[in-house]
C-alpha positions in Angstrom: -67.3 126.0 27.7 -68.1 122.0 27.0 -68.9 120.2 30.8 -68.0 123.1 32.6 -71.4 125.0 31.5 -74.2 122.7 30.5 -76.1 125.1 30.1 -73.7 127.7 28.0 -74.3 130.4 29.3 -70.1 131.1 30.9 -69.4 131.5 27.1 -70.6 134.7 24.9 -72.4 132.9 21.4 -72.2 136.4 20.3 -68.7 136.6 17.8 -67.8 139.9 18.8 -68.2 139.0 22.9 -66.3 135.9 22.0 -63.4 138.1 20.9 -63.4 140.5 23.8 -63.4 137.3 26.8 -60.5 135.8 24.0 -58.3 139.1 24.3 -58.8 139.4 28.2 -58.1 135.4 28.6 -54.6 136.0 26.5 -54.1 139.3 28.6 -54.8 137.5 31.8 -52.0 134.8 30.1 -49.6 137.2 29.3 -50.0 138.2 32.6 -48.9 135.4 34.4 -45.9 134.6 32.0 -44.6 138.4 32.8 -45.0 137.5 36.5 -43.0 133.7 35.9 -39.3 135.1 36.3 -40.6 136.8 39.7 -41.2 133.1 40.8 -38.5 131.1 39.2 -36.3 133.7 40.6 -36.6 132.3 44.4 -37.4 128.9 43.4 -35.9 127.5 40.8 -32.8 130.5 40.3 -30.8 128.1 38.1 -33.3 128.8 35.6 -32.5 132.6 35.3 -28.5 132.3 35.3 -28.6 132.4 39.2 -26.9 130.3 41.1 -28.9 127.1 43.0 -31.0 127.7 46.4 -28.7 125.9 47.8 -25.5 127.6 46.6 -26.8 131.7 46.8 -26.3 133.1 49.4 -29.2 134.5 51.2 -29.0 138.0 51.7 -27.7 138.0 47.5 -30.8 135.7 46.4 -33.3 137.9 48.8 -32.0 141.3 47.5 -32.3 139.9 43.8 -35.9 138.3 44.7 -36.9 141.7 45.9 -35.4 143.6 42.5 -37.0 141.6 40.5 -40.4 141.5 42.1 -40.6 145.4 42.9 -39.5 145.7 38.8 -42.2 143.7 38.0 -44.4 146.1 40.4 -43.5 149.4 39.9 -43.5 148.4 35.5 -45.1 145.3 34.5 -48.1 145.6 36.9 -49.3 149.1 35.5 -49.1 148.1 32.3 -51.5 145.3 32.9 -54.1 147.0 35.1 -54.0 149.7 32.3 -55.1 147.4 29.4 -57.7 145.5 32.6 -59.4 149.1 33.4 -59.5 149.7 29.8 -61.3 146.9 29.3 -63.5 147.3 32.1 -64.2 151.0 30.6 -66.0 149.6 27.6 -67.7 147.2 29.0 -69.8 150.2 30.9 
């Protein structure tokens, strides 16, 4: 954990620990790259085929934002919090 934790205790020494904090660091990662097109979607549109900010139309680009956020919500999300609880489950 280097300068962050002098004293080493934020990081597991233990492999097997080391392992478990890896695969919820790359879930919380995956996480956050599953949520990017929900952002990009209202603020940078271009970069999902969409037209500019500037050139949607509003009532178009907040119907899409909403799609694609309440997709994310209603599929992506579950998923996620199911791998989260599981991983709260072991750890007792």
């Amino acid at each position: 954990a280097g300068e962050a934790d002098p004293e080493g205790k934020l990081y597991p020494s233990d492999l097997a620990a080391r392992v478990k904090v890896e695969g919820i660091l790359g879930l919380v990662e995956d996480m956050a790259r599953a949520w990017r097109p929900s952002l990009f979607v209202f603020h940078r549109p271009e970069l999902l085929g969409h037209p500019s900010s500037d050139k949607w139309e509003n009532d178009i680009k907040v119907a899409t934002v909403k799609k694609v956020r309440s997709n994310f919500v209603d599929k992506g999300l579950p998923r996620f919090m199911e791998y989260f609880t599981n991983y709260i489950k072991e750890s007792g």
